[in-house]
C-alpha positions in Angstrom: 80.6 123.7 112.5 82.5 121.2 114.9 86.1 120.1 113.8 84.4 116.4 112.8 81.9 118.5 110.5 84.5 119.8 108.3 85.5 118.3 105.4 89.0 116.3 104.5 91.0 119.4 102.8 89.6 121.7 105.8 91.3 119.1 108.3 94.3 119.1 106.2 94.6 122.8 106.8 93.5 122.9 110.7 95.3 120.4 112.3 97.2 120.0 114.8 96.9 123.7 115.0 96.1 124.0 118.3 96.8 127.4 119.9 97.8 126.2 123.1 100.7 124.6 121.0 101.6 127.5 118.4 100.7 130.7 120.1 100.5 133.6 117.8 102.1 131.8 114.6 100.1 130.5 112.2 102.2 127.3 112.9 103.8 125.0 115.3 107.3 125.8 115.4 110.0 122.8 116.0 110.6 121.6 119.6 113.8 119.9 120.0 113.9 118.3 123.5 115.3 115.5 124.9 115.3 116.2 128.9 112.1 117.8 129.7 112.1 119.7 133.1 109.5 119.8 136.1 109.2 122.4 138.9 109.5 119.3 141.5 110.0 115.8 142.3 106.4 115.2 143.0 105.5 117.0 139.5 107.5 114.4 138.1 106.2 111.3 140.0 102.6 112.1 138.7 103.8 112.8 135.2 102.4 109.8 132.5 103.1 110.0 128.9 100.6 111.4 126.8 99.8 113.4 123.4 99.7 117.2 125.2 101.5 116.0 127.9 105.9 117.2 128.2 107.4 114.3 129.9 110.6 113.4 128.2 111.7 113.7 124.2 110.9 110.0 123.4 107.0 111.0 124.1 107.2 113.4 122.3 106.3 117.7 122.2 104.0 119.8 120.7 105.7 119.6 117.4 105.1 115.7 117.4 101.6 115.9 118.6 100.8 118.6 116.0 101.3 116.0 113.2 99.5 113.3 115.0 96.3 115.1 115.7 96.1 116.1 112.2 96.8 112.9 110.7 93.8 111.3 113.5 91.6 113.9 112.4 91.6 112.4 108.5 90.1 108.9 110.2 86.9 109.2 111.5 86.5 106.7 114.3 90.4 107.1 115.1 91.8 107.0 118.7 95.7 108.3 117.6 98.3 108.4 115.6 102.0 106.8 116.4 104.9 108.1 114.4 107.9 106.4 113.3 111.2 107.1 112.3 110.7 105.2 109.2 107.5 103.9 106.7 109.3 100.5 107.2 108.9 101.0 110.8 105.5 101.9 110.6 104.4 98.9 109.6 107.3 95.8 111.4 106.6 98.0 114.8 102.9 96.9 115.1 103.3 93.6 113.8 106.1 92.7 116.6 103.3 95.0 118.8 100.1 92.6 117.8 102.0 89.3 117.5 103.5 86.6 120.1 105.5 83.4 119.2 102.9 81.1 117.9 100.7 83.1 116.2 100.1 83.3 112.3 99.4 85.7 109.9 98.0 86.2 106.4 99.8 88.4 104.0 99.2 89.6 100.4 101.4 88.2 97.9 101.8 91.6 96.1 103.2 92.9 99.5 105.9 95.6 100.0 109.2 93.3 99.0 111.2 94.9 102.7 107.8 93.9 104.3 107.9 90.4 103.0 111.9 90.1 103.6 110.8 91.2 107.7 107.9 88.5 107.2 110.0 85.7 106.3 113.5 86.5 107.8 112.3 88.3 111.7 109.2 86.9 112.4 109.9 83.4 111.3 113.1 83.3 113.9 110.5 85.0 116.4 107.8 81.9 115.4 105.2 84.0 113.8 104.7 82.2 110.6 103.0 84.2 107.7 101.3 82.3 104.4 100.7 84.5 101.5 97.5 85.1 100.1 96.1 85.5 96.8 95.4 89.8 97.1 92.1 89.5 94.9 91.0 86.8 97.8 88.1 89.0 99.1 86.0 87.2 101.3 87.7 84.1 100.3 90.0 85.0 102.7 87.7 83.2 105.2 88.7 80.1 104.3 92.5 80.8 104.7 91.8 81.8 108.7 93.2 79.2 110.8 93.0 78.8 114.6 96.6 80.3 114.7 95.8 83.7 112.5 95.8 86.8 114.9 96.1 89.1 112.1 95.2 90.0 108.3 97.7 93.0 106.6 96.6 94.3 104.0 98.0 96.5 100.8 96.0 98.4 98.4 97.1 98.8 96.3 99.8 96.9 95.8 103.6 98.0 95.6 104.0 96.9 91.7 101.4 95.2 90.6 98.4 97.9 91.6 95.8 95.0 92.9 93.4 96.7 94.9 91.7 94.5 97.5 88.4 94.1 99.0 89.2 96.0 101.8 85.8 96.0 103.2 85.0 92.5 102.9 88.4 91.3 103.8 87.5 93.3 107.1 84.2 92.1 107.5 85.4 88.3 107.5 88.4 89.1 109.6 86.3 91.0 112.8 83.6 88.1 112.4 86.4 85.6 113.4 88.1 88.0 115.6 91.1 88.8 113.9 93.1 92.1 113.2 93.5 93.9 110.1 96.4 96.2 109.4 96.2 97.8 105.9 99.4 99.8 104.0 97.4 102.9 103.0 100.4 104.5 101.6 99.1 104.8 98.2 95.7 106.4 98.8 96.0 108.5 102.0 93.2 108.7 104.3 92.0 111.6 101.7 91.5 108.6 98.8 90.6 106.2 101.3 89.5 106.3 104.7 90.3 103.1 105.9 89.0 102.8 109.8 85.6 103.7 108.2 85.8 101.1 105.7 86.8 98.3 108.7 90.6 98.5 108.8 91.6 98.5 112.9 95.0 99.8 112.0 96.1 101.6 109.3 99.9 103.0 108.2 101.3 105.4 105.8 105.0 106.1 105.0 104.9 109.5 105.8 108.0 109.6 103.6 105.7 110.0 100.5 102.6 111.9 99.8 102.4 113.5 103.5 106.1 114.6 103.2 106.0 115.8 99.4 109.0 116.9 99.1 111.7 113.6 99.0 113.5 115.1 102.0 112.2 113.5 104.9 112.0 109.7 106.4 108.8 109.2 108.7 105.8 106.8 109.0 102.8 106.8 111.2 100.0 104.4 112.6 96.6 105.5 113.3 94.3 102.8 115.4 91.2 102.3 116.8 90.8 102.5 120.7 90.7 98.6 120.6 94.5 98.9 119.5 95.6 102.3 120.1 97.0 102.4 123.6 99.2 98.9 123.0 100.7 100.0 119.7 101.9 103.6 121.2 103.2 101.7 124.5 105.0 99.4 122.4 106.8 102.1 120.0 107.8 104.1 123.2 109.1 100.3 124.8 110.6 99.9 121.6 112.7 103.2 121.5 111.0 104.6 118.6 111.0 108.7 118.2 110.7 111.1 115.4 113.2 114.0 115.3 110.9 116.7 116.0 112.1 118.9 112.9 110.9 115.4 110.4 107.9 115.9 112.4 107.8 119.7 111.3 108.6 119.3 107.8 105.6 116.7 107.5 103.2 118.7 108.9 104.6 121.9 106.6 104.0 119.0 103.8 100.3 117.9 104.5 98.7 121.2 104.2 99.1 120.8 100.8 98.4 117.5 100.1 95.3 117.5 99.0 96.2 120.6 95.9 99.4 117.8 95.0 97.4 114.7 95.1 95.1 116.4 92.7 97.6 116.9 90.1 99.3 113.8 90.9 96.2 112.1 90.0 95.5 114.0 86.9 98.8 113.5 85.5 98.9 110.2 86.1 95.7 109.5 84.5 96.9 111.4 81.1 100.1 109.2 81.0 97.8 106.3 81.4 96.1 106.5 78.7 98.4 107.9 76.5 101.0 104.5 77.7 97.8 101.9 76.2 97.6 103.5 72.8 101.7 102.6 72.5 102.3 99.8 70.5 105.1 98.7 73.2 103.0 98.7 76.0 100.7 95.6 77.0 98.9 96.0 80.3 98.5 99.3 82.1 98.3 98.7 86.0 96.2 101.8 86.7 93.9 100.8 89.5 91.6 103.6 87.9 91.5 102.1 84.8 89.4 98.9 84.2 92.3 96.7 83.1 93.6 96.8 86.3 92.7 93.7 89.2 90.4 94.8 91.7 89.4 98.0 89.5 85.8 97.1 90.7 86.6 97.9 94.0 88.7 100.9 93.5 85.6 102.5 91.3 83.7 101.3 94.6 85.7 102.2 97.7 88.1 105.0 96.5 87.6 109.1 96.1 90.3 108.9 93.5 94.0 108.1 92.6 97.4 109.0 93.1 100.6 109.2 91.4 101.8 105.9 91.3 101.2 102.9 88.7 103.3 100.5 86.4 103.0 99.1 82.9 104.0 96.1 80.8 106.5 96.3 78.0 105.8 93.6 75.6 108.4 91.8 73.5 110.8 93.4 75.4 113.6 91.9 77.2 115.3 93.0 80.7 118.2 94.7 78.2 116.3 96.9 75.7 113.6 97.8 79.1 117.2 99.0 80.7 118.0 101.0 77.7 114.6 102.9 78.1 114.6 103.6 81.4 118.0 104.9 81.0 117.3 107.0 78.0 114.6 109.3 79.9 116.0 112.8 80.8 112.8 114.1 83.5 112.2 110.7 85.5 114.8 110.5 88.3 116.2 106.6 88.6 115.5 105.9 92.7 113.6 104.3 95.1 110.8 105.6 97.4 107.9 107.8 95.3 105.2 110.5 96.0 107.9 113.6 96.0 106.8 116.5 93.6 109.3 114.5 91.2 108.6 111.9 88.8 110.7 108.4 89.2 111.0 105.2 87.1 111.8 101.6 87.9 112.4 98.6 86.6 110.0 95.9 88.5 110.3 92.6 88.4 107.2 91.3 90.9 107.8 88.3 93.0 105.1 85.7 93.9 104.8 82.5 95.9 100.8 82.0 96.6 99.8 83.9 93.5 100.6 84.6 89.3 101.4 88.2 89.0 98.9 90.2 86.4 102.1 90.9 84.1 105.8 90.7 83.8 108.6 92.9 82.8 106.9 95.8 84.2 108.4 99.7 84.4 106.3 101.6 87.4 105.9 104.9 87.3 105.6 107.8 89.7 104.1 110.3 87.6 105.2 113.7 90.2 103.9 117.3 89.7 105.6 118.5 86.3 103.4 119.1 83.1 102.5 115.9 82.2 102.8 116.7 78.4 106.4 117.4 78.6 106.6 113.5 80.5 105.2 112.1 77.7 107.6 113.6 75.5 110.1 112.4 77.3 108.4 108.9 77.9 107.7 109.1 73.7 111.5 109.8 72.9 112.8 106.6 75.3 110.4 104.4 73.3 112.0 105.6 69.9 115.6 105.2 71.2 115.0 102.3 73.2 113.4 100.7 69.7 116.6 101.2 68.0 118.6 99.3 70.8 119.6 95.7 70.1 
């Protein structure tokens, strides 16, 4: 069996292992390096950066490449994988990588709110003007393309409001009129959804989540196709960006598991689902694996499951009495940032210009790796003492 052959949780695993890099441990220990030495000046004239290659710490060592091979591997059809320091970064690097003064982009209004604020604040004092887009568009996307569009992001699903987009179709469209598609694959991993198979030319994670696992590191990463693969790792290196090598270490200690957490991620998730429509307080569920969600159809088409991450409506509540509940549970931490082994609650309110939002005065969950029963209780007591609130 070749290292393509084998399947997702197999990669997970393997890569990045290489024993050229590792030696005798069973894994890549940290390289810290900044100044990276050669044997003579001509060694040194010859030397180009590279994954595999030591030239100097901004390119990286063999702790660095480790992650990136293994995070390539997950794509089929992949060229490599650029990390960044941040998720954020992961996704404002290739935009200012792919786009020139003039240009326009389409963006989904259920975006990522700091990729929205870089949207309208950066790129609009750069001239890159972005128009917001319906995110259950599909292929009706085609008539939003203008002679100025160079690129298509995607998110699916999205940050609070769960819609999951046509991915495929929105790709289709987009490489029939020559236009690039970035998609936020945070959510769903390459394990849930491959996205350069289903069309996507570049697609980013904030490493920060499920890849990390553990809410103690910051990193994101980019994995292209060779039509964009070469510019965007140019430009990060042009750009400055590096990884500290021991971030790099902790993420790669984090995906070997990642398939055993996303597993009971998704299954307690799914359980609190449920149980959250059968409350009398709760309207809409945002579950993209449950049909009330928008785009369900394509998430029971396109996806090999779900993750951890969802929100709900409280009805007939207002901001004050949904402050009291989220204040009153005891096991969900109050914070920013999701896919750690702990659950978190928030307080959503989703902001639209090109679109209505499914629901309003929404709590969003991220439902983490404690028995889910024990959530509910404590999701079941907020409700009662939120009730008696004024």
């Amino acid at each position: 069996m070749t290292r393509g052959d084998r399947r997702p949780s197999t990669k997970l695993v393997d890569g990045g292992r290489r024993r050229e890099w590792r030696g005798r441990l069973v894994n890549v220990p940290v390289e810290r390096a900044s100044t990276i030495l050669f044997d003579d000046l001509e060694a040194l004239k010859d030397s180009r950066p590279a994954l595999g290659t030591y030239r100097y710490g901004l390119q990286g060592t063999a702790t660095h490449w480790a992650l990136s091979e293994a995070l390539t591997g997950l794509e089929p059809g992949a060229a490599g994988t650029i990390l960044y320091p941040t998720g954020l970064a992961a996704i404002t690097a290739p935009l200012l990588s792919l786009l020139s003064p003039g240009d326009g982009l389409l963006v989904p209004d259920s975006v990522y709110g700091p990729t929205r604020k870089f949207c309208d604040k950066i790129l609009k004092r750069l001239g890159i003007r972005a128009r917001y887009y319906d995110p259950l568009v599909g292929r009706g996307i085609d008539e939003l393309i203008d002679d100025s569009t160079r690129l298509i992001l995607l998110e699916s699903p999205g940050s609070l409001t769960m819609e999951v987009q046509d991915v495929p179709g929105i790709c289709a469209i987009a490489r029939e009129r020559g236009v690039v598609t970035l998609l936020d694959n945070t959510w769903a991993t390459p394990l849930l959804f491959p996205a350069i198979e289903a069309g996507v030319d570049v697609t980013i994670i904030a490493a920060t989540k499920y890849i990390g696992g553990h809410a103690d590191v910051m990193l994101g990463a980019v994995t292209a196709t060779p039509d964009h693969y070469e510019r965007l790792q140019t430009a990060a290196w042009d750009l400055g960006h590096a990884v500290s090598p021991d971030d790099a270490w902790l993420c790669s200690r984090g995906i070997r598991t990642m398939a055993v957490r996303l597993k009971q991620h998704e299954e307690g998730a799914l359980k609190i689902a449920y149980w959250l429509k059968e409350r009398p307080e709760v309207g809409l569920v945002l579950h993209p694996a449950l049909p009330d969600c928008p785009g369900h159809e394509h998430w029971k088409r396109d996806f090999k499951g779900s993750s951890g991450l969802f929100s709900f409506e409280l009805k007939d509540w207002g901001p004050q009495r949904r402050a009291s509940f989220v204040d009153a549970l005891e096991l969900f931490g109050i914070g920013y940032s999701w896919g750690g082994y702990e659950s978190l609650v928030l307080p959503v309110d989703p902001y639209r210009t090109a679109s209505k939002a499914p629901a309003a005065n929404l709590v969003r969950l991220h439902i983490g790796l404690e028995d889910p029963d024990d959530l509910i209780a404590d999701l079941s007591a907020a409700f009662d003492q939120a009730g008696r609130s004024p």
